[in-house]
DOVEX-746959 format. One record per residue (C-alpha): residue number from 1; residue in three letters; x, y, z. Coordinates in steps of 0.25 Angstrom, whole numbers, plus 5000, padded with zeros to 4 digits. Each point is the difference from the previous one (the first is absolute). Layout:
! residues N
roba,marvex,east,north,up
NUM,ALA,X,Y,Z
...
//
This chain:
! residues 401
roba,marvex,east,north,up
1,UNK,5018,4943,4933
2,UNK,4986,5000,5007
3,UNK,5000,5002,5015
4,UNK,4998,4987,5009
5,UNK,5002,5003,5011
6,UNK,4990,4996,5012
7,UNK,4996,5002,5014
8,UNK,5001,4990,5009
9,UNK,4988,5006,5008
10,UNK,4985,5003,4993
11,UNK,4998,5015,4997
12,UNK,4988,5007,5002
13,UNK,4999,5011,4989
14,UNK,4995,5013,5004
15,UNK,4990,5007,4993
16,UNK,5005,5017,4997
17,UNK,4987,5003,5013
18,UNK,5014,4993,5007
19,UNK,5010,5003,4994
20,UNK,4999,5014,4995
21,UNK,4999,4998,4985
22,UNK,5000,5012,4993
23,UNK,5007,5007,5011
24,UNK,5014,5001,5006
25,UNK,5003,4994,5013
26,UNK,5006,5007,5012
27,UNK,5012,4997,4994
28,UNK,5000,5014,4993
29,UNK,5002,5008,5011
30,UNK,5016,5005,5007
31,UNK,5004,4990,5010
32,UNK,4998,5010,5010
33,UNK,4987,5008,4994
34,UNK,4984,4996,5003
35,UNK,4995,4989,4997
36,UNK,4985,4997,4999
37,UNK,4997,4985,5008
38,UNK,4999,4990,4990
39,UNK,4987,4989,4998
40,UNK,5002,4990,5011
41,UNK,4993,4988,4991
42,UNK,4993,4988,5006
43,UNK,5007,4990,5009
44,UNK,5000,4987,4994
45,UNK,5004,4986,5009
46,UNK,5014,5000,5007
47,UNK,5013,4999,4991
48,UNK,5005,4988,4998
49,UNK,5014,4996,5008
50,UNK,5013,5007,4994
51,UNK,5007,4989,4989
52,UNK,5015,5005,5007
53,UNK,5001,4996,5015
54,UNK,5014,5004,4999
55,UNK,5009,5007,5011
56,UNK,4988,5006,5006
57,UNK,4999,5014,5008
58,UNK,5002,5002,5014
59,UNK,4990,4991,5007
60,UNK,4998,5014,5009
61,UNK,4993,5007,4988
62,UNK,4991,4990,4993
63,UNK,4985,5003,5000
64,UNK,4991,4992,4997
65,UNK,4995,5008,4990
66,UNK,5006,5010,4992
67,UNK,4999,5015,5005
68,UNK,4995,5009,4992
69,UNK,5005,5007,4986
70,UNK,5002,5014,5001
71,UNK,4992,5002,4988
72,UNK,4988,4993,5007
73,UNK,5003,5003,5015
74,UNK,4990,5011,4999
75,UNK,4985,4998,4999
76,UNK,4997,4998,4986
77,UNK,4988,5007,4992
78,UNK,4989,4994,4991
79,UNK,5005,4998,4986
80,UNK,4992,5012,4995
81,UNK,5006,5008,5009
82,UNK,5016,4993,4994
83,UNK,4997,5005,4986
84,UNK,4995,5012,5006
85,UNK,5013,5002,5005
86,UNK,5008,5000,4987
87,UNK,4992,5012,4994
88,UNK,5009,5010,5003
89,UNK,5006,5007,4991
90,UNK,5015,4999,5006
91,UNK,5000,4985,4999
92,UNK,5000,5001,4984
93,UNK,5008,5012,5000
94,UNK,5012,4992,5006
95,UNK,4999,4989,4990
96,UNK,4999,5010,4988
97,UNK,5012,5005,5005
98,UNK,5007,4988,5001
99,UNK,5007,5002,4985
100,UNK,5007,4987,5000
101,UNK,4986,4993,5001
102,UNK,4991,5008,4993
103,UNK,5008,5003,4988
104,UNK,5003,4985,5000
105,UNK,4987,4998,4997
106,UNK,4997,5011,4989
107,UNK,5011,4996,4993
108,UNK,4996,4985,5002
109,UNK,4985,5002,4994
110,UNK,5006,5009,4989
111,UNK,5009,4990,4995
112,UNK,4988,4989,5002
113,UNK,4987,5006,4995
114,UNK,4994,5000,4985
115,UNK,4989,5008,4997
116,UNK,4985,4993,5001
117,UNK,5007,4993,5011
118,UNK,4992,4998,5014
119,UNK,5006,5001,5013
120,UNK,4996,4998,5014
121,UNK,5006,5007,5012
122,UNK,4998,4993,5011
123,UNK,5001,5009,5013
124,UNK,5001,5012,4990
125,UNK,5000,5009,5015
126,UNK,5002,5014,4993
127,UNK,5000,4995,4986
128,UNK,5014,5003,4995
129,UNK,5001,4987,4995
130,UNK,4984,5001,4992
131,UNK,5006,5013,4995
132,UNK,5014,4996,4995
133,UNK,4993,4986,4992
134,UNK,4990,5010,4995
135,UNK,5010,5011,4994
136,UNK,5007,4988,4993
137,UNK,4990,4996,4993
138,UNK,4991,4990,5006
139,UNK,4985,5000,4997
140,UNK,4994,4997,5011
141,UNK,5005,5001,5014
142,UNK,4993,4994,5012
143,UNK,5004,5005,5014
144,UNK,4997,4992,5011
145,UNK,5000,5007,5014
146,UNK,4994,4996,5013
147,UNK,5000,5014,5008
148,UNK,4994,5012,4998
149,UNK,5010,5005,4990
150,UNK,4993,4994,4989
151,UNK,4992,5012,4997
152,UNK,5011,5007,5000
153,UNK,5006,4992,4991
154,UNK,4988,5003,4990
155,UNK,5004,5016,5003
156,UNK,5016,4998,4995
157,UNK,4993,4991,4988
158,UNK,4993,5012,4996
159,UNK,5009,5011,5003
160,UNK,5010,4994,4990
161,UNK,4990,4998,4990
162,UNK,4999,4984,5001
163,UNK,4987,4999,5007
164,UNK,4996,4992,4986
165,UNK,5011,4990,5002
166,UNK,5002,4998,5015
167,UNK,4989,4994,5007
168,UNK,5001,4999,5016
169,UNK,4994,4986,5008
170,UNK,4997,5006,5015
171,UNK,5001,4985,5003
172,UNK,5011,4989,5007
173,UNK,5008,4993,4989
174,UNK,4993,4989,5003
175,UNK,4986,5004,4998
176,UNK,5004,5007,4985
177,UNK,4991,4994,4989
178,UNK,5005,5002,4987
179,UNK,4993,4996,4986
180,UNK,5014,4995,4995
181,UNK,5014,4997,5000
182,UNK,5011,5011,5002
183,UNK,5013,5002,4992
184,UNK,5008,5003,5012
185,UNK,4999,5003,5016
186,UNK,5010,5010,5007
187,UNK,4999,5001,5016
188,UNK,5011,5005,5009
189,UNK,4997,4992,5011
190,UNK,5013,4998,5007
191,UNK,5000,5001,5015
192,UNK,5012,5000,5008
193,UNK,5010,4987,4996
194,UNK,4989,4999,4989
195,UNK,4991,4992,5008
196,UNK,4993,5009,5011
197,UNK,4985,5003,4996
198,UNK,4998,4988,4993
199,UNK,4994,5007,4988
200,UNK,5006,4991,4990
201,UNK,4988,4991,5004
202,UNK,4989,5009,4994
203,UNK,5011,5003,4988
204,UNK,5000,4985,4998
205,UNK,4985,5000,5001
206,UNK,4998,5008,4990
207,UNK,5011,4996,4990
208,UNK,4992,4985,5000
209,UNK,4987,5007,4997
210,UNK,5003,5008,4990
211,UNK,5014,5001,4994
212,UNK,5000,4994,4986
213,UNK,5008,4989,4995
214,UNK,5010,5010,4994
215,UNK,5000,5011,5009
216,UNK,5011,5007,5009
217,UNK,5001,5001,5016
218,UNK,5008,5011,5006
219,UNK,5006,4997,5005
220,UNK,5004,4985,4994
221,UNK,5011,4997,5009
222,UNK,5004,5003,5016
223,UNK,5011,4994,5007
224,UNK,5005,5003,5014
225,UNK,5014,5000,5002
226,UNK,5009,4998,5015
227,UNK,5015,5003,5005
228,UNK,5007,5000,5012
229,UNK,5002,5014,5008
230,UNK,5009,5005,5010
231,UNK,4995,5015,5005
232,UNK,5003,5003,5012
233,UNK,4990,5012,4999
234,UNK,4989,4990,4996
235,UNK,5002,4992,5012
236,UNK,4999,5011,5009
237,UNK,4989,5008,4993
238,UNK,4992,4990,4994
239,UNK,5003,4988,5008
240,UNK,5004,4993,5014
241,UNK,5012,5007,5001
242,UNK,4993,5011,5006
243,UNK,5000,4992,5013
244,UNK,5015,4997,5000
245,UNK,5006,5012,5008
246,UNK,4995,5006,5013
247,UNK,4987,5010,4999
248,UNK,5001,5010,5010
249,UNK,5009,4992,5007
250,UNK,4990,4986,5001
251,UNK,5003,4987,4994
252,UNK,4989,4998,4989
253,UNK,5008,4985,4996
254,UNK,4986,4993,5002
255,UNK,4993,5009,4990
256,UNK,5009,4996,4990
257,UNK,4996,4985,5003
258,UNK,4985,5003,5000
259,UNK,5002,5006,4985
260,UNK,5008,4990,4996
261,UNK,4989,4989,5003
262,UNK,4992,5008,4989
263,UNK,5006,5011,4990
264,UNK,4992,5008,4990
265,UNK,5005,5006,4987
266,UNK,5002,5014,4998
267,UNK,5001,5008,4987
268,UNK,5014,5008,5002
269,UNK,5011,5006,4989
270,UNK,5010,4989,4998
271,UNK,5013,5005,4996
272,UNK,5007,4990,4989
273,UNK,5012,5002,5010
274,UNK,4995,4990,5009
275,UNK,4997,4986,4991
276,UNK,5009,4990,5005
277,UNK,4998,4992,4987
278,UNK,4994,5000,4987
279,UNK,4983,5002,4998
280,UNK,4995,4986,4998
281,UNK,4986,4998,4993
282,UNK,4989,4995,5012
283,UNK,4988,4998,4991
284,UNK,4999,5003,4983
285,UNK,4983,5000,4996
286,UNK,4994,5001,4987
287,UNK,4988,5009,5002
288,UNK,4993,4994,4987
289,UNK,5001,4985,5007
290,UNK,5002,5002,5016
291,UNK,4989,4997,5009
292,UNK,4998,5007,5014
293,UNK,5005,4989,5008
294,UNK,5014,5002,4992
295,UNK,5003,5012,5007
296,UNK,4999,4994,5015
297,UNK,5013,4993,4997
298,UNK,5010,4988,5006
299,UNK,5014,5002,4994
300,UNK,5014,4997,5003
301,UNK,5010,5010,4995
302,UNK,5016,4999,5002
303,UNK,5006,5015,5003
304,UNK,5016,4999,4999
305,UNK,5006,5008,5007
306,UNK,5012,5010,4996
307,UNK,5005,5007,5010
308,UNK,5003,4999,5014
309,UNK,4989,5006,5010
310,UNK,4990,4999,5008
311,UNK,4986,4997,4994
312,UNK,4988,5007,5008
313,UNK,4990,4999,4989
314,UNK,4994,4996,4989
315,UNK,4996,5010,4988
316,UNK,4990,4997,4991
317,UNK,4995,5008,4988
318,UNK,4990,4997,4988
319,UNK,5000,5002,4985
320,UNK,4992,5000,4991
321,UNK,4999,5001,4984
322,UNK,4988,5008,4994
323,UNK,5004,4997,4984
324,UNK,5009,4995,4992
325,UNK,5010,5012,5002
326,UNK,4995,5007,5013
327,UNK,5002,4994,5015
328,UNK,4998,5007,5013
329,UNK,5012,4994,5012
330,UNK,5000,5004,5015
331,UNK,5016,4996,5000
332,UNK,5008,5008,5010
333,UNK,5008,5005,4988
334,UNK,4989,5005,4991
335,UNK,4993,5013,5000
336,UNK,4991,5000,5013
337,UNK,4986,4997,5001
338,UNK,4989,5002,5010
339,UNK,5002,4984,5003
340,UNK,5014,5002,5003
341,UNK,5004,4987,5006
342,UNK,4997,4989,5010
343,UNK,5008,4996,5012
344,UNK,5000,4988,5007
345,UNK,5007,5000,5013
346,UNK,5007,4989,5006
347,UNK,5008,4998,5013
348,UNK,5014,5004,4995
349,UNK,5011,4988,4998
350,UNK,5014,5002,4994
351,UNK,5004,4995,4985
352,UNK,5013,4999,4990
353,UNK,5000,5001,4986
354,UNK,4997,4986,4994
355,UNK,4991,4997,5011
356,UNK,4986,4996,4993
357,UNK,4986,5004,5008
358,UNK,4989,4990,4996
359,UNK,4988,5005,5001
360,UNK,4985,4994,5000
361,UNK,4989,5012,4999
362,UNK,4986,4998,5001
363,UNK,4988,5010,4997
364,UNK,4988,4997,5008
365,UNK,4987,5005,5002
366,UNK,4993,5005,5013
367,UNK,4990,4993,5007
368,UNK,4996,5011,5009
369,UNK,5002,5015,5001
370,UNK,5004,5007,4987
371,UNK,4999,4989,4991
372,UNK,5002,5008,4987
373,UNK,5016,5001,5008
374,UNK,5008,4986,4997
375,UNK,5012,4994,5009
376,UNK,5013,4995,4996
377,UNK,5007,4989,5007
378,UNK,5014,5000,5000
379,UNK,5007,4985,5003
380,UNK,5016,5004,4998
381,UNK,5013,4992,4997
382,UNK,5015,5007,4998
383,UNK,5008,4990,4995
384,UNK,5017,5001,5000
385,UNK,5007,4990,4994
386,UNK,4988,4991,4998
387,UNK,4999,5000,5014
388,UNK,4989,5006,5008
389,UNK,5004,5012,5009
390,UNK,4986,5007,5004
391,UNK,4987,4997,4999
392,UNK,4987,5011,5004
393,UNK,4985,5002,4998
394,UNK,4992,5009,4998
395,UNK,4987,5005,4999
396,UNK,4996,5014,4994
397,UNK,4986,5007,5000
398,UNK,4998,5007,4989
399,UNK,4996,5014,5000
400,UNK,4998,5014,4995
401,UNK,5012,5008,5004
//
């Protein structure tokens, strides 16, 4: 079924001088390990109103603009100085070494590729991806990178003897000029909850240039995926409930208002333990067929609930499938990636089994700060009995941690 699935607010895409294209956002990096400041992108006119108005926060910690994100609180670099960024050597080395995601990959493109086929690789970063399409047997294999990795790229090419069939495009994706249609194009460009980067826009771009009529995306599909939590060490580690007993003997209460008024997403280890309820599908997209736009998503979900607990988040994974018998999932319960999983806080509230949570969840884009970040808006509803027992919104920033 192709994707149709539209934003109710106009996207501007983001060109990979933006949104990092050919490189790997912060997103790489330990939660608690360096960083380097990410591209503050231009502001563009005030956001429109929020579409929920529902149970709003504390009067007491409502700005009039929203503070800052932590991955653009800092002052932000020229874009040259962005990709520069991601030339180093250990940014590539922790993807590599992400198994579950690399070997996904390899084994996607050797179950996929013919020989004489021509591949693009879109954000090809160290070029593992060039070299496994090459090894396969494709006949020509265009790497496109924005950094300064690209002449390194050129060196692996030649020091595996496939300088004649790798050739590398030290350009953004959407500056490639190509003198025909490609067979297939293969991009890893997940960031965290699948969204953060934005680099599915210069994928996009390129599939509606230059894929042929018959050829392959992968990956073809990507869905994202939501269940109720209660983790009490979530809420107290990556959450509001830091603020709930006394530090060094002060009430810090009023800190746990002034969060909840705005929450970010972190990217923790969720244990399957703490799912309330079953996974339920958020958003299904075909890649071959999907705009841009599909992926800043309005949706309603109904997550039943099973057990009797106290919900203090929402988790949130993605999967995707790369061919016909390979896909890649972030679950709690498969084998762990660098991804690992998203966590959406909310203010805790108590629930029995039968109880259902429906949920509305929206992906938006910035405005202003960060813009290659999105938000999500979260408008809640736990029903019991057909009857409504709690309500809440929330809004979370989205980030790279």
């Amino acid at each position: 079924m192709k994707a149709s699935l539209k934003s109710q607010t106009p996207v501007q895409p983001l060109s990979t001088s933006e949104t990092g294209a050919g490189i790997r956002g912060p997103f790489q990096w330990g939660l608690n390990s360096h960083r380097p400041h990410a591209f503050k992108a231009p502001l563009c006119p005030s956001p429109p109103r929020l579409r929920f108005q529902k149970d709003p926060p504390n009067p007491a910690f409502v700005v009039s603009q929203s503070p800052p994100s932590r991955a653009s609180s800092c002052p932000m670099p020229r874009a040259d100085d962005y990709f520069q960024s991601y030339t180093d050597p250990g940014v590539h080395r922790l993807m590599i070494q992400d198994t579950v995601r690399t070997e996904a990959y390899r084994d996607a493109l050797n179950e996929l590729i013919q020989p004489g086929m021509v591949v693009v690789d879109v954000g090809s970063g160290s070029g593992i991806l060039s070299l496994f399409a090459a090894r396969a047997g494709a006949r020509r294999v265009h790497a496109v990178e924005a950094s300064s990795m690209a002449p390194v790229i050129e060196a692996l090419a030649k020091a595996n003897d496939y300088e004649n069939i790798i050739k590398v495009h030290h350009c953004r994706a959407e500056d490639l000029q190509l003198d025909g249609k490609v067979d297939l194009i293969v991009s890893e460009w997940m960031g965290y909850f699948g969204l953060a980067e934005r680099m599915f826009e210069s994928v996009l771009d390129v599939r509606d240039r230059f894929l042929a009529e018959d050829g392959r995306m992968v990956p073809d599909r990507f869905r994202l995926k939501l269940f109720p939590i209660q983790d009490e060490g979530l809420h107290q580690v990556h959450g509001p409930g830091s603020w709930d007993d006394p530090i060094y003997g002060f009430d810090f209460g009023p800190m746990s208002d002034y969060e909840y008024a705005e929450l970010s997403t972190t990217a923790p280890t969720i244990l399957p333990s703490g799912a309330l309820g079953p996974h339920v599908s958020l958003i299904d997209l075909d890649l071959e067929f999907c705009s841009a736009e599909d992926f800043f998503f309005d949706q309603k979900v109904e997550l039943p609930i099973e057990c009797n607990g106290v919900v203090q988040g929402i988790g949130g994974y993605f999967e995707v499938d790369l061919a016909p018998e390979t896909s890649l999932t972030c679950a709690p319960e498969a084998p762990a990636t660098h991804w690992r999983q998203s966590w959406f806080p909310v203010r805790p509230f108590k629930v029995c089994c039968g109880d259902k949570l429906e949920l509305t969840m929206q992906a938006v884009p910035r405005f202003e700060g960060d813009i290659r970040l999105p938000d999500y808006l979260m408008d809640g509803a736990l029903m019991r009995a057909g009857k409504l027992e709690h309500s809440f919104f929330h809004r979370h920033l989205g980030s790279y941690e």
